[in-house]
N, C-alpha and C positions, 0 to 999 in steps of 0.2 A: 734208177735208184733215187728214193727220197731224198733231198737233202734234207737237215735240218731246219737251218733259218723258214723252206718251205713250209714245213710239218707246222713251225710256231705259229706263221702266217696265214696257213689255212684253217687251225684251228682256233687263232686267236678273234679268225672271220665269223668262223662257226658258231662261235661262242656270242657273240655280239648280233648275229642274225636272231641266233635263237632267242635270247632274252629280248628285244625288239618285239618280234611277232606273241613270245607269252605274254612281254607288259602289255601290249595294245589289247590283248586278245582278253586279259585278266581285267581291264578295267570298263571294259562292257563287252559280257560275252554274250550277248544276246542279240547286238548291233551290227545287220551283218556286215557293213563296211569294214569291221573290227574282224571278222572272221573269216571275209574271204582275202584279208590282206595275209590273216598269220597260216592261210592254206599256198597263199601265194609265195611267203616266208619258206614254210616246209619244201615244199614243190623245187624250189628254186635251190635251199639249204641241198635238197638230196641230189638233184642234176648237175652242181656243182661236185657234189660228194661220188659219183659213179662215174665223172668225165673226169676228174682229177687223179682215180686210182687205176681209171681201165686202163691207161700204159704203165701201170707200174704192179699189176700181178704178177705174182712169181708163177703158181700153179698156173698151167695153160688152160682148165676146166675153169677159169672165173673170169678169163678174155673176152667170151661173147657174151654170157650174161649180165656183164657190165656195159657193153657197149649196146645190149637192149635195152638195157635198165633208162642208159643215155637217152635212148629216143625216147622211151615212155613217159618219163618224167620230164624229157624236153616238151612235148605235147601236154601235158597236165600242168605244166608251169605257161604255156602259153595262153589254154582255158581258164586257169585262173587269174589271168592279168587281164583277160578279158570280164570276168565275174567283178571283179574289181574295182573296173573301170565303170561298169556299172553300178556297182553299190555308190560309188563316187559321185557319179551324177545322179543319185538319184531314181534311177529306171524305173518307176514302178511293179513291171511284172519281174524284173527279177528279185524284188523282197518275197514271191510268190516259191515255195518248199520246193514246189513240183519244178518248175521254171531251172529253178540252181542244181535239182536232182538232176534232169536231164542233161543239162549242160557238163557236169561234172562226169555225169555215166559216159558221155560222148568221151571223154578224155580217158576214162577208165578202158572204154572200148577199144579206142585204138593202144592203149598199153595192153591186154591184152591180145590184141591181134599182134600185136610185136613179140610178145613173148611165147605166143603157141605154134605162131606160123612163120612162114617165109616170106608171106606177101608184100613185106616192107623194108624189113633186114633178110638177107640169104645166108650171111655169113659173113666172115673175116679176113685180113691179110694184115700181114707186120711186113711194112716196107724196111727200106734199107738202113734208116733212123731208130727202126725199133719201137713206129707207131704202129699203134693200130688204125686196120680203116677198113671199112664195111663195105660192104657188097651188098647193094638195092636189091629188092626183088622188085618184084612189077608196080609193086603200091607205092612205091618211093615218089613220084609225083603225087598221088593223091595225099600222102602224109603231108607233105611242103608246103598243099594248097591249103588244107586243112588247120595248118600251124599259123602259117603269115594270114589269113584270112581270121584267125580269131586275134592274135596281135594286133591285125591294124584296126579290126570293128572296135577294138577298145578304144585305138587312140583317136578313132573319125568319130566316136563317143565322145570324147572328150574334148573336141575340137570344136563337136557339133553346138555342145553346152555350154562352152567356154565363155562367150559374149550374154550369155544374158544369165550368168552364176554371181554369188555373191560376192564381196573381194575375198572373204574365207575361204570360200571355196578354188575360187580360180587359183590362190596360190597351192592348194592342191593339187591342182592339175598343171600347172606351170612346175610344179616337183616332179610329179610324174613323170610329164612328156621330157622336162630333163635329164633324170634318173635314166629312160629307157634311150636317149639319144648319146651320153655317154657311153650306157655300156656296149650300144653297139657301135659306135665310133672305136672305144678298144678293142672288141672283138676284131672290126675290120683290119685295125693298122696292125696288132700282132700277130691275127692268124690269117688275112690274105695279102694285105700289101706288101709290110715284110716277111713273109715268109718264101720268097726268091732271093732276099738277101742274107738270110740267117738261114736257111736248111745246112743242115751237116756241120753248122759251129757249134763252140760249145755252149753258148748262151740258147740252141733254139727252145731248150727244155724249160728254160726259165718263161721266153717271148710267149709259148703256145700257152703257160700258168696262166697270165697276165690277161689271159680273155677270157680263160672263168674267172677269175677274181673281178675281172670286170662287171660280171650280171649282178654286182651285191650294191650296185650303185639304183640298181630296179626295184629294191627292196627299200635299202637305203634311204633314198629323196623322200619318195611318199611318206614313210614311217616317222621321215623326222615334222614333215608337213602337217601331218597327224598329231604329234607331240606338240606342237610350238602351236599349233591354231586352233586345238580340243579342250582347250585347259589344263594342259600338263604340260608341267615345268624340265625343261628340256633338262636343269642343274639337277633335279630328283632324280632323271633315269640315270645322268653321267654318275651321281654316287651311287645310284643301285650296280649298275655294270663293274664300275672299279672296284665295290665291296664281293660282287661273287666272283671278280677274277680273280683278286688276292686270296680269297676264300679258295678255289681251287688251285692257286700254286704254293698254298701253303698244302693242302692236301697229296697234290702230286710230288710235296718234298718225301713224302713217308716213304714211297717206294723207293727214293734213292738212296735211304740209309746204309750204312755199313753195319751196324750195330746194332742190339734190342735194345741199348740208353739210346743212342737216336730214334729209334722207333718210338721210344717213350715221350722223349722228349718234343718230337716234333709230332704225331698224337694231340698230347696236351695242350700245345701252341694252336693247330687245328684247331679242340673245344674250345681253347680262350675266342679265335681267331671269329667259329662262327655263333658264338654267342654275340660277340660285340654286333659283326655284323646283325645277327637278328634284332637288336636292341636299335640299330641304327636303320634299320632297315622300316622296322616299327616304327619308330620316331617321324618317317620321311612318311609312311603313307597317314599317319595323325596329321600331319603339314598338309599334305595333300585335301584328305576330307576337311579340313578346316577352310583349307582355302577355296575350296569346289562349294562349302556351305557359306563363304561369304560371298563369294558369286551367285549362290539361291538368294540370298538374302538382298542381294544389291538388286537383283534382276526384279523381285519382288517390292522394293522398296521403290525402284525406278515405274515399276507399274501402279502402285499405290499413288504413290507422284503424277502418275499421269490422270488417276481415276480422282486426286483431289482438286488438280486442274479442272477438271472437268463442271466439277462439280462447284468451281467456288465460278465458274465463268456460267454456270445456269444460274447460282444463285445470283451476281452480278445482273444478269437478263431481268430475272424475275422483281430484283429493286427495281429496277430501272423502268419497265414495265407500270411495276407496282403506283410507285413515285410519278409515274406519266397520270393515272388514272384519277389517283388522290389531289395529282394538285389544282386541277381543273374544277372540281365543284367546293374545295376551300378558297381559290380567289373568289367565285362567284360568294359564298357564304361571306368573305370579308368584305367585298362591294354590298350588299344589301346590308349588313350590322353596319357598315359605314353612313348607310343612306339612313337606316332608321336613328343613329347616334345624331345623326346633322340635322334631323326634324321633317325629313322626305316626305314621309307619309305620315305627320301630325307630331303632335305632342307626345312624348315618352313619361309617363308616371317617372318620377324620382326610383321609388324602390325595382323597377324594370330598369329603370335603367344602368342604374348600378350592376344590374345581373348581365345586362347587353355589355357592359365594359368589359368583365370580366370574359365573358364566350369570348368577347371579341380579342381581348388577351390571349386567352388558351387558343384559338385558333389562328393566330398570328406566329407563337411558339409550333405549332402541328403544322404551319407551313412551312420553318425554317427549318423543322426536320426533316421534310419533305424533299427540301432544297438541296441538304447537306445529303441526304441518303443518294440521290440522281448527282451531284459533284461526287462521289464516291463511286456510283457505278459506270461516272464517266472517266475518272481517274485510273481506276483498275481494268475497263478495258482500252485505254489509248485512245478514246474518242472525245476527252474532253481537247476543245479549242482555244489559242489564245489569241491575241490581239496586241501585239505589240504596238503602241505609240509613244515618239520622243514625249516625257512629261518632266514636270517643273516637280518635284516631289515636293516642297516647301509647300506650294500651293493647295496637294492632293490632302497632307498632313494641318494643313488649317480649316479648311471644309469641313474635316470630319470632327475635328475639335469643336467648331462649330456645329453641328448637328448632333453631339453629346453633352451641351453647353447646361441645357434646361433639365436633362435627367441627373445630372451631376447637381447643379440647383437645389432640384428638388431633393436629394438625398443628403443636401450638405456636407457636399465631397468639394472642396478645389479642384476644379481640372485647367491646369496648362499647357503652353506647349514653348518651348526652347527650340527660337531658329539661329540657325550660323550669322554672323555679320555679315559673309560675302556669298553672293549666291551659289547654289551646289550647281556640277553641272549637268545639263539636261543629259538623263538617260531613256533609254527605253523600254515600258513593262506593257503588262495587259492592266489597264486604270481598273475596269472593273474586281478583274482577283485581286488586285492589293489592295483594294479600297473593302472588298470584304472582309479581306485577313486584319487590315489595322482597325477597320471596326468592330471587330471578333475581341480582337484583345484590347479596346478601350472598354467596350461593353463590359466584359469579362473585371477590370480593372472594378470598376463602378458599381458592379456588384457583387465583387468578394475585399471591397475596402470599405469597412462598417462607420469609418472617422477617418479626416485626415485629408490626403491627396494624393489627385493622379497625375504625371506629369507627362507628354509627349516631346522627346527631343529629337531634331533632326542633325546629323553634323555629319563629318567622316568616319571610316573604319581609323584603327591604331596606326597601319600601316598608308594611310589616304589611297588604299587602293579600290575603296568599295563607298558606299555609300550607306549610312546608319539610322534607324528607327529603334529609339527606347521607349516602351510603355512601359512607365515604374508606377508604381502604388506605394501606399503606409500598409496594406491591407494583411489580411490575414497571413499570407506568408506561403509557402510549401514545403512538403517535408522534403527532406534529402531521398530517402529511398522512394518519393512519387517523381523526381525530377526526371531520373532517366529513362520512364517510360509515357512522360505526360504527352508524348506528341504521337502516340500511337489511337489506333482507333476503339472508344468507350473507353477510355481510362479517365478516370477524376480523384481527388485526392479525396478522403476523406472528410476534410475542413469544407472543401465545397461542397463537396452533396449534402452535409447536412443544414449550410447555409441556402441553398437552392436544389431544391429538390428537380425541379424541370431540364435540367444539363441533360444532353445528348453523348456527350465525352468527343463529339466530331470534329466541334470549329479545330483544336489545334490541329488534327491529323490533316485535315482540308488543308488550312494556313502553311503547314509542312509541305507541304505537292505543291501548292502554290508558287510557295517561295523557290525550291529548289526547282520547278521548271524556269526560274527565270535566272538560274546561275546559281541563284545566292545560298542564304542557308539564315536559321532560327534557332533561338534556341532560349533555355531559359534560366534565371537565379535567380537564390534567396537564402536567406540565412539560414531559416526554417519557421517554427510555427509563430504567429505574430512579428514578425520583422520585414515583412513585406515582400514583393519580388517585382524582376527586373525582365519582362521580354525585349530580345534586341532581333531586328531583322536586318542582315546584312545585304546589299544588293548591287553587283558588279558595275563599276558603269561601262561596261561593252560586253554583253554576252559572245560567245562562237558565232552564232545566228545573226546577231544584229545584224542592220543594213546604216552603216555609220553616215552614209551620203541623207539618208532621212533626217538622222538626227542634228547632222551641220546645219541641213536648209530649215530644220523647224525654227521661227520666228518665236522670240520669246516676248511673249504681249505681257506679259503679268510679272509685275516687279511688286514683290512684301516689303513691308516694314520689318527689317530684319531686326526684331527686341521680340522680348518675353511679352507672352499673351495671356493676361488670365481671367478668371470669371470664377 
């Protein structure tokens, strides 16, 4: 006789298998990994369902067709955990129609030979317990062989693939080969080991349950391996499952009514009950597709990303390339306009020569773009190199004041420069990039300061933990909305390009990489238009990098005149 609490527990199994293998099955049913699980689902739903009643028939005519049904579907549940195991890894012939037809016909075959013949079941006995237990016919071995032989091809399938699968996948298969190792470790311990110690109590009818409710754990593992690693959200099925079971125990209240107002009223409750759910139910697969289209959408964004990688690292090549090509016959072109400017090969007429000045200009500018485009495709692909040496920065920052002296002169600009009283201490950079970058922005000073003066100061950061370079001007100024993009690459303000049309927009970006390879950082202010502006380059005196034993033993040969310098 059924108990109760049983009835709730196999149903409430039943209930949860099925919806398992329809959600999987419903959200690609054309996938057969999806389709030979929710056949493995059914297969396994009915063999639990015809071993759980064949000892509890009343009529004696539903005793042995239940305990064939037991074999049939025990051998069709075994074929399809082998189809399974295959769609699992992958097999390529069995995505093949033909491949799955016969596979599954083989399972169909031996259920019918169970059910028309003797050859495997003969027939029945009810032992002293009140079980049922069969009687082999001759095939009974070839059944067994047939069963464990597709069981284990699955999982020497699965074992075979295991090392060279994705991690996706192997947790797949690590659910799996769990799933099927629990349930038959419970099969074992309730229906062989203890059953010498439970026959004839009153618990054994509960022990022998306890080994089919064990094979749900075969279903169970993979299906959730499937949910958690497919893109579906394990919290979406647990409310889909709790909304159709309140959904049918509200439904099952109607039959217990006493009354037609009960009937009515719990009825009604029912419609409220499964509309909500439909409304909720709607809600969770819009979640779903939203979030399965932001995963198109990532996955696509992630590849577009990779395809503009690609492509900004050809273009990177192609400057760099480019830039190798060009700058070879503009040094030669500035050596000969240098020889014919110095009188090499004779006298230069006055009005040629003027015109030599000028090429010789513009191709001086067409090199320095040249320069800046190869420092930017050395930048962006990690090949450009530095040089660190301990240096005296006081010293590096009077050279180049000096070497801006005569173009300031001539444009009747003041250029100074402000050194500390006590000397700074020797840090270590690459001379050459910072001597580009402070004469980028003296340059730069000198010809966007139309009156007035430039001044270069050397001293500490606020907190004397860095070391400080200010290029300040009267000059034109810059706006507020150019400031926070001025150190990117081609950006210019407005006020300069129409003061100098030849700007490339690169020294800052350059002077930017620069600086920041060597710890520090740049940056710039100003009022706005006409009130001048202020670059400051901050520079650590020890980078991570440094080697501080070089910069102890550097000898410092060069002592300034620490006062203002001007010209």
């Amino acid at each position: 006789m059924l108990l109760f609490p049983e009835m709730i527990f196999f149903w409430t199994i039943v209930f949860l298998l099925f919806s398992l293998g329809c959600f999987i099955l419903y959200k690609n049913p054309r996938e057969p990994m999806n389709q030979s699980f929710f056949l493995l689902t059914i297969s396994v739903l009915v063999w639990m369902a015809v071993s759980f009643f064949e000892d509890e028939a009343v009529a004696v005519l539903w005793h042995f067709p239940l305990l064939e049904a037991d074999f049939a579907f025990g051998a069709f549940a075994s074929f399809c955990l082998l189809l399974f195991c295959l769609d699992i890894i992958r097999w390529e012939p069995a995505k093949d129609r033909w491949f799955r037809g016969a596979l599954l016909g083989i399972a169909a075959m031996i259920g019918v030979t169970v059910f028309s013949t003797d050859f495997i079941v003969a027939g029945y006995r009810i032992d002293s317990f009140n079980m049922i237990s069969p009687v082999f016919g001759i095939g009974a071995y070839f059944y067994n062989i047939l069963v464990v032989c597709a069981s284990l091809s699955g999982l020497l399938a699965i074992l075979w693939k295991f090392n060279d699968a994705e991690p996706a996948e192997k947790i797949k298969y690590a659910y799996l080969v769990s799933g099927l190792a629990l349930s038959v470790s419970i099969v074992l311990v309730t229906n062989v080991l203890m059953t010498d110690y439970i026959n004839g109590g009153p618990y054994y009818q509960f022990f022998s349950r306890l080994g089919i409710f064990g094979m749900v754990f075969v279903v169970l593992f993979p299906g959730y391996a499937m949910i958690r690693h497919s893109l579906f959200d394990v919290k979406f099925i647990t409310a889909e499952l709790l909304s159709f079971t309140i959904l049918l125990v509200s439904f099952s209240q109607i039959f217990f009514s006493v009354d037609f107002f009960q009937v009515v009223v719990r009825f009604v409750i029912f419609i409220i009950s499964a509309a909500l759910v439909a409304f909720l139910i709607r809600a969770i697969n819009n979640e779903i597709d939203r979030k399965e289209d932001l995963q198109l959408m990532a996955d696509m964004l992630s590849s577009t990303n990779e395809q503009l990688h690609r492509l900004d690292n050809a273009k990177s090549e192609f400057i760099s390339i480019a830039s190798h090509q060009l700058r070879t016959p503009l040094t030669a072109i500035k050596g000969y306009l240098s020889l014919i400017l110095e009188g090499s090969y004779g006298q230069v007429p006055p009005n040629i020569q003027d015109v030599l000045e000028k090429v010789y200009a513009v191709n001086n500018r067409l090199t320095q773009l040249v320069e800046d485009l190869l420092n930017i495709s050395r930048i962006e692909s990690g090949r450009i190199q530095y040089d660190f040496q301990p240096t005296q920065i006081e010293t590096l920052a009077v050279e180049l004041v000096d070497m801006f002296m005569l173009s300031a002169r001539e444009k009747g600009i003041h250029l100074g420069i402000r050194l500390p009283k006590k000397s700074l201490p020797i840090i270590a950079v690459d001379q050459n990039k910072l001597r580009e970058v402070i004469s980028n922005l003296i340059d730069n000073a000198i010809k966007y300061t139309p009156e007035g003066s430039v001044t270069v100061e050397v001293g500490l950061s606020d907190d004397a933990a860095a070391l400080r370079i200010i290029i300040s001007d009267t000059g034109i100024g810059i706006e507020p909305e150019t400031l926070g993009r001025l150190f990117k690459k081609f950006v210019r303000s407005q006020e300069t390009s129409r003061m100098v049309v030849s700007g490339s927009g690169l020294g800052l970006y350059i002077g930017r990489n620069f600086v920041e390879a060597h710890g520090g950082k740049i940056w710039a202010e100003s009022e706005g238009h006409g009130q001048g502006s202020r670059f400051i380059i901050e520079l650590p005196f020890k980078r991570p990098d440094t080697d501080s034993r070089r910069v102890a033993t550097f000898v410092d040969s060069y002592k300034l005149p620490h006062s203002e310098v001007g010209g």
